[in-house]
C-alpha positions as CSV (number, residue, x, y, z in Angstrom):
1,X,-240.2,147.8,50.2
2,X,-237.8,144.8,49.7
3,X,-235.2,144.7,52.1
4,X,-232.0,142.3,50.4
5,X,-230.2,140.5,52.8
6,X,-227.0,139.4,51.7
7,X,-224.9,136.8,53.3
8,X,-221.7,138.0,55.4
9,X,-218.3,136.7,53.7
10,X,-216.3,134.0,55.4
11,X,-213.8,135.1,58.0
12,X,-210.7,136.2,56.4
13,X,-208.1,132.9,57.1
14,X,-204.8,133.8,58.0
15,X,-202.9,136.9,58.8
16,X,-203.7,140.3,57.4
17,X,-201.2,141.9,54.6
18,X,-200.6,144.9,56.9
19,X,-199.2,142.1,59.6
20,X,-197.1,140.7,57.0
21,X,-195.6,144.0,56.6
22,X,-194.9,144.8,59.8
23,X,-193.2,141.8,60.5
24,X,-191.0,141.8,57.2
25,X,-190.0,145.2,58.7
26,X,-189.1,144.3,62.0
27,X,-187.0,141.3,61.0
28,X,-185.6,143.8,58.2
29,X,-184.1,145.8,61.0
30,X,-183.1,143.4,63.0
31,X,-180.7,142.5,60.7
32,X,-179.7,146.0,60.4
33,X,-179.1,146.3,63.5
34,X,-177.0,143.4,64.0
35,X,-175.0,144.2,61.2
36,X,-174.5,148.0,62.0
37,X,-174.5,147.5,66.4
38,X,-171.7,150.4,66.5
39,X,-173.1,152.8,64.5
40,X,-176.6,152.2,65.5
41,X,-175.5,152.5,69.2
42,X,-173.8,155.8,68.8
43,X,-177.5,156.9,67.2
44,X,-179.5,156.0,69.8
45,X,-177.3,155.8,72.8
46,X,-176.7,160.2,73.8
47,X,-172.3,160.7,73.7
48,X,-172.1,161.7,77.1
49,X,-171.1,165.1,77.9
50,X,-167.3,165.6,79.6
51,X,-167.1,167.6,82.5
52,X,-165.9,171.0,82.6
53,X,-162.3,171.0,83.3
54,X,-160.8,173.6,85.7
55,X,-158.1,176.2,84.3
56,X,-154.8,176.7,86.3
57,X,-156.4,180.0,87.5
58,X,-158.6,178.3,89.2
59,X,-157.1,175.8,90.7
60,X,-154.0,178.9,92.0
61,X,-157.9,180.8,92.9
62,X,-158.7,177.8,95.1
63,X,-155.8,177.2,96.2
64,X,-155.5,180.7,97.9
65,X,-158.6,180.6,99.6
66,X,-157.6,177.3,101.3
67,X,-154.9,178.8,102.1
68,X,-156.9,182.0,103.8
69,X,-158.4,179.2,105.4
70,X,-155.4,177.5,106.9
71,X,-155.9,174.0,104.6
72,X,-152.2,174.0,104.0
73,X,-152.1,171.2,102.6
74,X,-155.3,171.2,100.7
75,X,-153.8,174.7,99.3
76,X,-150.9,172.6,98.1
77,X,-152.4,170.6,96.0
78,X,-154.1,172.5,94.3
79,X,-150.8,174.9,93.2
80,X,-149.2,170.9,92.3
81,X,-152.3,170.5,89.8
82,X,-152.0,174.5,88.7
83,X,-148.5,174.2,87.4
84,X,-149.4,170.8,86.1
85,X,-152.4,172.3,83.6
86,X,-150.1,175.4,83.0
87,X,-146.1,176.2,84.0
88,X,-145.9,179.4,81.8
89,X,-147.4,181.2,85.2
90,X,-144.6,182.7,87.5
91,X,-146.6,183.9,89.8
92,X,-148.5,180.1,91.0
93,X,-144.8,179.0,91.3
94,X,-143.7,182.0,93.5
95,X,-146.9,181.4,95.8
96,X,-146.3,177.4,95.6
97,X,-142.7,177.8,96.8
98,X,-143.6,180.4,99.6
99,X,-146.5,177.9,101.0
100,X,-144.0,174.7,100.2
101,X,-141.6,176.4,102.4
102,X,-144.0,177.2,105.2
103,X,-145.7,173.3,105.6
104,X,-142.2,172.3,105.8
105,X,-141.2,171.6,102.2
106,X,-137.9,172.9,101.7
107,X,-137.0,170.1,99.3
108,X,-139.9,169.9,97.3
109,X,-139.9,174.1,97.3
110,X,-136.4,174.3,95.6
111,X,-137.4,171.8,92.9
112,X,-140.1,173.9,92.0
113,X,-137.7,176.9,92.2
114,X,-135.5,175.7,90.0
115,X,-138.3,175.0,87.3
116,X,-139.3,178.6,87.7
117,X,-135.9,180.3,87.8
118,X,-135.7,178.3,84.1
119,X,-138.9,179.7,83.2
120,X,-138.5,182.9,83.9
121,X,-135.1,183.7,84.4
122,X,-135.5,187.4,83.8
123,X,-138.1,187.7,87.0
124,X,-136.4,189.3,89.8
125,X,-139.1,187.7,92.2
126,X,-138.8,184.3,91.1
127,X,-134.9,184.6,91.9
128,X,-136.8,185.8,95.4
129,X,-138.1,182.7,95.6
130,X,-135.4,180.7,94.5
131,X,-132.8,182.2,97.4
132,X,-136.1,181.4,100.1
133,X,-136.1,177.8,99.2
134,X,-132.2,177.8,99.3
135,X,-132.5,179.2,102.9
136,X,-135.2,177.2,103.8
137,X,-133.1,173.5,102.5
138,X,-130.0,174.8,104.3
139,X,-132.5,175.3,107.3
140,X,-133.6,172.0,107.4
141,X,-130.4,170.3,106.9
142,X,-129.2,172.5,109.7
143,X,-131.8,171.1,111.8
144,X,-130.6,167.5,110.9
145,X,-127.3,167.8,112.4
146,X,-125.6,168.6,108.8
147,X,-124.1,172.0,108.5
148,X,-121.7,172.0,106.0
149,X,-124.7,171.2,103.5
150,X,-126.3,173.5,105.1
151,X,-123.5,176.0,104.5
152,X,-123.8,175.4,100.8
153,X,-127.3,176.0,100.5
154,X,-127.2,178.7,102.4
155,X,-124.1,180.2,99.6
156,X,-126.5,179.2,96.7
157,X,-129.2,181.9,98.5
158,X,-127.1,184.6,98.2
159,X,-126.2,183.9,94.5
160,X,-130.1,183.3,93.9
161,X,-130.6,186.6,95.7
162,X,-128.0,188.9,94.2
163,X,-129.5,187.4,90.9
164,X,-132.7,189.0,91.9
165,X,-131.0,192.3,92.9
166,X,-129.1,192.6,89.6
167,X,-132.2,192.4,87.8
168,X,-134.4,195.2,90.2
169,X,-132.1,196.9,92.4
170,X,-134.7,198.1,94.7
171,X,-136.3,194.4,95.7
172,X,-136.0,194.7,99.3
173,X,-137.0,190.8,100.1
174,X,-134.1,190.1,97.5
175,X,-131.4,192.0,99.9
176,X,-133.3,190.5,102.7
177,X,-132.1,187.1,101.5
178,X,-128.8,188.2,100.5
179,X,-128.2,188.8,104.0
180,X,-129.3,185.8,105.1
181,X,-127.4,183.6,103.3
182,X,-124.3,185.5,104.6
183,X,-125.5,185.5,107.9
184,X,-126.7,182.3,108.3
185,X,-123.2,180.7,107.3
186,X,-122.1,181.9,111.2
187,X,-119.0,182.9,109.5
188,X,-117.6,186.0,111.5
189,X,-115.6,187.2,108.1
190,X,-119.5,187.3,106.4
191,X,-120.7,189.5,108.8
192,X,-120.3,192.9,107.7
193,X,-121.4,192.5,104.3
194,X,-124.5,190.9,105.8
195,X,-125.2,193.8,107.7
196,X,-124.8,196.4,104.7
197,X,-127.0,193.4,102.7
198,X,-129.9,193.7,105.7
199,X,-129.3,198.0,105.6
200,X,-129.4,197.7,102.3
201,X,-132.9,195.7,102.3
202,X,-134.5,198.2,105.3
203,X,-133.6,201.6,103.6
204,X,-135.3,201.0,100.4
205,X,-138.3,199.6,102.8
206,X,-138.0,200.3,105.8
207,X,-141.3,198.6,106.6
208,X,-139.9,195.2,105.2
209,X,-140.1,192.3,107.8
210,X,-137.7,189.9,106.7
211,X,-135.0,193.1,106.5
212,X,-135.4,193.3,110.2
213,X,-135.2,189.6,110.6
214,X,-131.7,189.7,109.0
215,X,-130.3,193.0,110.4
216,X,-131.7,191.7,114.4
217,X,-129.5,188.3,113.7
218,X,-126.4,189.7,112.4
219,X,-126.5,192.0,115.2
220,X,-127.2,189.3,117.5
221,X,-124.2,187.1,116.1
222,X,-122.4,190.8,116.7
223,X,-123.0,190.8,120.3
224,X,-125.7,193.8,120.0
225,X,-128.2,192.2,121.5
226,X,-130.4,195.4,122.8
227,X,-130.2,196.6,119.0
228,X,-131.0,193.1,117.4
229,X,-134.1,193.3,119.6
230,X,-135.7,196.7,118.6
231,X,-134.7,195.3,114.9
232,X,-137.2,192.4,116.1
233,X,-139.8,194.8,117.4
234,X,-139.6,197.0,114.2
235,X,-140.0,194.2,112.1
236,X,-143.2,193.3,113.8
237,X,-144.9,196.5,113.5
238,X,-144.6,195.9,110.1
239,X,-145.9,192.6,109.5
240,X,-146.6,189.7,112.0
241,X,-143.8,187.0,111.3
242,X,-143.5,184.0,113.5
243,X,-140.3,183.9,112.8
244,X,-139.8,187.4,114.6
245,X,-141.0,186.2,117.2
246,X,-139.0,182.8,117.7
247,X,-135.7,185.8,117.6
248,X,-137.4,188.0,119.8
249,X,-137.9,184.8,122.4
250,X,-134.2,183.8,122.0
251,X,-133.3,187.2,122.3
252,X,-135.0,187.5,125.8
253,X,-134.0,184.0,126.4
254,X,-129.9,185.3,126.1
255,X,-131.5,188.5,128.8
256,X,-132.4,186.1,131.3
257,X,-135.8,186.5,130.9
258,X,-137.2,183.8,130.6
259,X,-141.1,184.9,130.9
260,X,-140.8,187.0,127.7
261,X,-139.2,184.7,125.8
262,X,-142.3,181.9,126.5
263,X,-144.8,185.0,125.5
264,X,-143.0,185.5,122.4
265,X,-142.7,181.8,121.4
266,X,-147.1,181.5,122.3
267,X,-147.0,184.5,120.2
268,X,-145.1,182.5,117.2
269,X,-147.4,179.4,117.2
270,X,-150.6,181.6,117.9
271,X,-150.0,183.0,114.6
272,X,-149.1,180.4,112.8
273,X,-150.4,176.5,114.6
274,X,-147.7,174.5,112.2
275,X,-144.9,176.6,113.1
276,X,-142.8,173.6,115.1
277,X,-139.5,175.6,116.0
278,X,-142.3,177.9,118.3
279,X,-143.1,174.7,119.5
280,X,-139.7,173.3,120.5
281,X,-138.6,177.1,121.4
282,X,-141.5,176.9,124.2
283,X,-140.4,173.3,125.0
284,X,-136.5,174.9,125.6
285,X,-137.7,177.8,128.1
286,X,-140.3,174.6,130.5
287,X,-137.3,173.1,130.9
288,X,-135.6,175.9,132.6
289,X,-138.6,176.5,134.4
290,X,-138.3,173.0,135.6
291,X,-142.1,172.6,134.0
292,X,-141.4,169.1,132.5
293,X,-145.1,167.8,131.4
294,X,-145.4,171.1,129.5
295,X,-142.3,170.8,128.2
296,X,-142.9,167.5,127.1
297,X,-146.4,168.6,125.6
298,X,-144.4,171.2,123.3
299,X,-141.9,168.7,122.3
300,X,-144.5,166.3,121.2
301,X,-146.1,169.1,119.3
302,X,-142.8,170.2,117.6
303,X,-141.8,167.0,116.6
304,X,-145.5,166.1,115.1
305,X,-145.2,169.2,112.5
306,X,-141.2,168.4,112.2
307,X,-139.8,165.0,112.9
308,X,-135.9,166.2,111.0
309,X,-135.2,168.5,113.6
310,X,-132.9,166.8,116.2
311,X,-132.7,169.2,118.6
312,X,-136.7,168.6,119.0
313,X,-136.2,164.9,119.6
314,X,-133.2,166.1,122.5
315,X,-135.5,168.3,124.1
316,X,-138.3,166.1,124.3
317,X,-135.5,163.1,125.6
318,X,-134.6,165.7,128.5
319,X,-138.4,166.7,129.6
320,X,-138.8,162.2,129.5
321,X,-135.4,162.2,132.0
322,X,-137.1,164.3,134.1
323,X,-140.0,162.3,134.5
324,X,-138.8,159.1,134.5
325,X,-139.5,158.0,132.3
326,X,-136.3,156.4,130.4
327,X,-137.8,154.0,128.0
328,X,-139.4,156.8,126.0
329,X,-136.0,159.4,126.6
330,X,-134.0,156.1,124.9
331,X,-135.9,156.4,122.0
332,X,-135.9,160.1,121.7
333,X,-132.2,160.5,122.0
334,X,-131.6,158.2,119.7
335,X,-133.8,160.1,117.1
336,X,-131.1,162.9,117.7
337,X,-128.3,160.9,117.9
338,X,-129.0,159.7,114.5
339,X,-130.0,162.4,112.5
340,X,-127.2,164.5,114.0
341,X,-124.6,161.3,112.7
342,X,-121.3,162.4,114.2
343,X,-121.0,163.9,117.4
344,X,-119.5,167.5,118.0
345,X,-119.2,169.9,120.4
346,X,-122.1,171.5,120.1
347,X,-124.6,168.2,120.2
348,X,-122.2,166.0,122.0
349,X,-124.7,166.9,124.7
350,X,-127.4,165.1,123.6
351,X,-124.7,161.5,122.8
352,X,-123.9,162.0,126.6
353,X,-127.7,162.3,127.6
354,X,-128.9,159.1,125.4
355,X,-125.9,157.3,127.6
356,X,-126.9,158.8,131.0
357,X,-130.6,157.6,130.1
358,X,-129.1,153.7,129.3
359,X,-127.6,154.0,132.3
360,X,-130.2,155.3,134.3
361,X,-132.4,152.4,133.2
362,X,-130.0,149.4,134.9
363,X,-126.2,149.3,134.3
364,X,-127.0,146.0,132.2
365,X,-127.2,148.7,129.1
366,X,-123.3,149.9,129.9
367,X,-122.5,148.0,126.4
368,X,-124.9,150.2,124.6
369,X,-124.3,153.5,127.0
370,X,-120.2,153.1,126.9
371,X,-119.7,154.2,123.3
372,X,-121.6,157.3,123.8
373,X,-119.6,158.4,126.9
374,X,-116.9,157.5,124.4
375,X,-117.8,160.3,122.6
376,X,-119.4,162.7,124.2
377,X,-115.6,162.9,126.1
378,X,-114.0,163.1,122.8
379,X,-115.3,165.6,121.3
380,X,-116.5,168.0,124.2
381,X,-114.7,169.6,127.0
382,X,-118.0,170.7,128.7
383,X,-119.4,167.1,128.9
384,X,-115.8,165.2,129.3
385,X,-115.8,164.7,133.1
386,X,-119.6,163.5,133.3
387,X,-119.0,160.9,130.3
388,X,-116.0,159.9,132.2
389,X,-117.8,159.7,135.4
390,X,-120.0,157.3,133.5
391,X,-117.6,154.8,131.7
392,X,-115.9,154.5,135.6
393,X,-119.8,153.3,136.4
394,X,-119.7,151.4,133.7
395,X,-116.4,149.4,134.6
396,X,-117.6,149.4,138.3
397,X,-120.2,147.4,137.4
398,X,-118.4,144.9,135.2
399,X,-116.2,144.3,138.0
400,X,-118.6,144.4,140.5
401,X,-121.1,141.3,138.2
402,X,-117.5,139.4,137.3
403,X,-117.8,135.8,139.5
């Protein structure tokens, strides 16, 4: 057997074809790439999927369960981003106004009215909710010492209301509101058609809250006091309202009593924590009691959920008088002093206090004391001899420092 042996071939020099290729490739696309980046990017790179957006009935959805939950505010914002994604929805905008009015809203409540009432202007309930925020704004401007605005808003409530009652005659909030805008005005002339306004609202539903409101404080501004109160107490049989409550205290407030009127004001702000006229109301009745650290506790809770209201700032001023402690009653008063802007009879009392507390303090602040005696005597019999008693300090002590 012959076994051939044959010589192996000479290492290939060089690289292989199939390298050759590879790299002709690779520079190939290179270039491709570089010339195409965009398009090759949007190949290879994923377009990344948008979130899910949510709908305006979900936003209204979470916005009533954080209102369930007593996040006002959180609640708030989410009806603002509701009627953002969609405004063809009266009922978000009737439950936005309702919860702008209760954080304290008024002004921002009868913008978003008025949007409504021009979307819908055929919807008895959204002309409900237009005569709320009307008696809400006239409310607050009350509260900041200016009633003849407050007089007109509280006219534009009973237009928005009758508006609702000429659409559905048997809306009793709408009559409700009616009444209240009458009522509210303190005009004795408007009185009587309030009351038929308030009947009007409780014999269709006799169960209707706010109805009893109305009728239990035109009979209060009537003098029936004993009647306004059961009004009160029907009214909260039917549904819990604070503002029942802040009545009823008042009402037992005007008896004498003032034990029942502090029970009905805890009752107020148990029910609703933000509701700061409970606050203030509670504030009012420690004073008489000649309790001036809770007092002062329930002013500074008022005035934290409400700084507009004037009458907050006074009360706190007086419980700060009481305990000495003048500085802080300075600052207070003047809080009232200003928002209230010119004095009258019925708040020269707290131009007279912010004086007395200057005073108080050394009679080195008679220049900044004597021009609120000045007033206070101008404008109010009931407070006249004490300013005057004042100012003769006052000049006493001028004469008294003169070399």
């Amino acid at each position: 057997m012959i076994i051939e042996r044959k010589d192996p071939p000479y290492p290939r020099r060089g690289p292989s074809c199939l390298l050759v290729i590879f790299i002709g490739v690779g520079i190939f696309f290179g270039i491709f790439v570089i010339q195409n980046a965009e398009d090759v990017r949007d190949v290879i790179i994923p377009t990344p999927t948008p979130e899910p957006t949510r709908s305006a009935t979900e936003y209204a959805l979470l916005a009533d369960i954080a209102e369930r939950d007593g996040e006002l505010e959180e609640a708030a914002g989410y009806y603002a981003e509701a009627v953002r994604l969609d405004a063809t929805k009266p009922e978000i905008y009737i439950r936005y106004i309702n919860l702008l009015i209760r954080i304290n809203e008024a002004e921002e409540a009868l913008a978003r009215a008025e949007e409504a009432a021009v979307l819908a202007p055929e919807n008895d309930r959204i002309w409900t909710a237009v005569a709320a925020a009307h008696i809400a704004n006239g409310e607050r401007l009350n509260d900041a010492g200016d009633p003849t605005a407050a007089d007109l808003q509280f006219a534009e409530a009973y237009r928005a209301a009758e508006a609702a009652i000429s659409i559905n005659p048997d809306n009793a909030d709408a009559y409700a509101y009616s009444a209240a805008g009458l009522v509210l005005q303190f005009e004795p002339g408007l009185y009587e058609d309030a009351l038929l306004r308030a009947r009007d609202a409780t014999d269709r539903d006799p169960g209707n809250a706010l109805g009893r409101l109305y009728l239990g404080i035109v009979l209060t501004n009537q003098g029936f006091y004993t009647a306004a109160r059961e009004q009160f107490q029907l009214g909260l049989q039917s549904e819990k309202l604070p503002q029942l409550y802040y009545e009823l205290g008042y009402n037992f407030f005007g008896d004498g009593n003032v034990s029942e009127a502090i029970l009905s004001f805890q009752e107020a702000v148990s029910i609703d924590p933000n509701f700061a006229p409970g606050y203030d109301g509670l504030a009012h009745m420690y004073l008489q009691l000649g309790q001036d650290n809770l007092a002062e506790e329930n002013g500074l809770q008022s005035i934290a959920l409400n700084p507009d209201v004037a009458r907050a700032h006074g009360r706190l001023g007086e419980a700060y008088v009481r305990l000495n402690k003048f500085e802080q009653a300075v600052e207070e008063f003047s809080k009232a002093v200003e928002l209230y802007g010119e004095p009258t009879e019925l708040n020269a009392r707290f131009f007279y206090l912010l004086a007395d507390a200057y005073l108080r303090q050394g009679t080195e602040n008679c220049p900044l004391a004597e021009p609120y005696f000045q007033q206070a005597a101008e404008v109010s019999v009931a407070y006249a001899d004490a300013a005057q008693q004042g100012l003769v300090e006052c000049r006493r002590a001028a004469l008294e420092s003169s070399p």
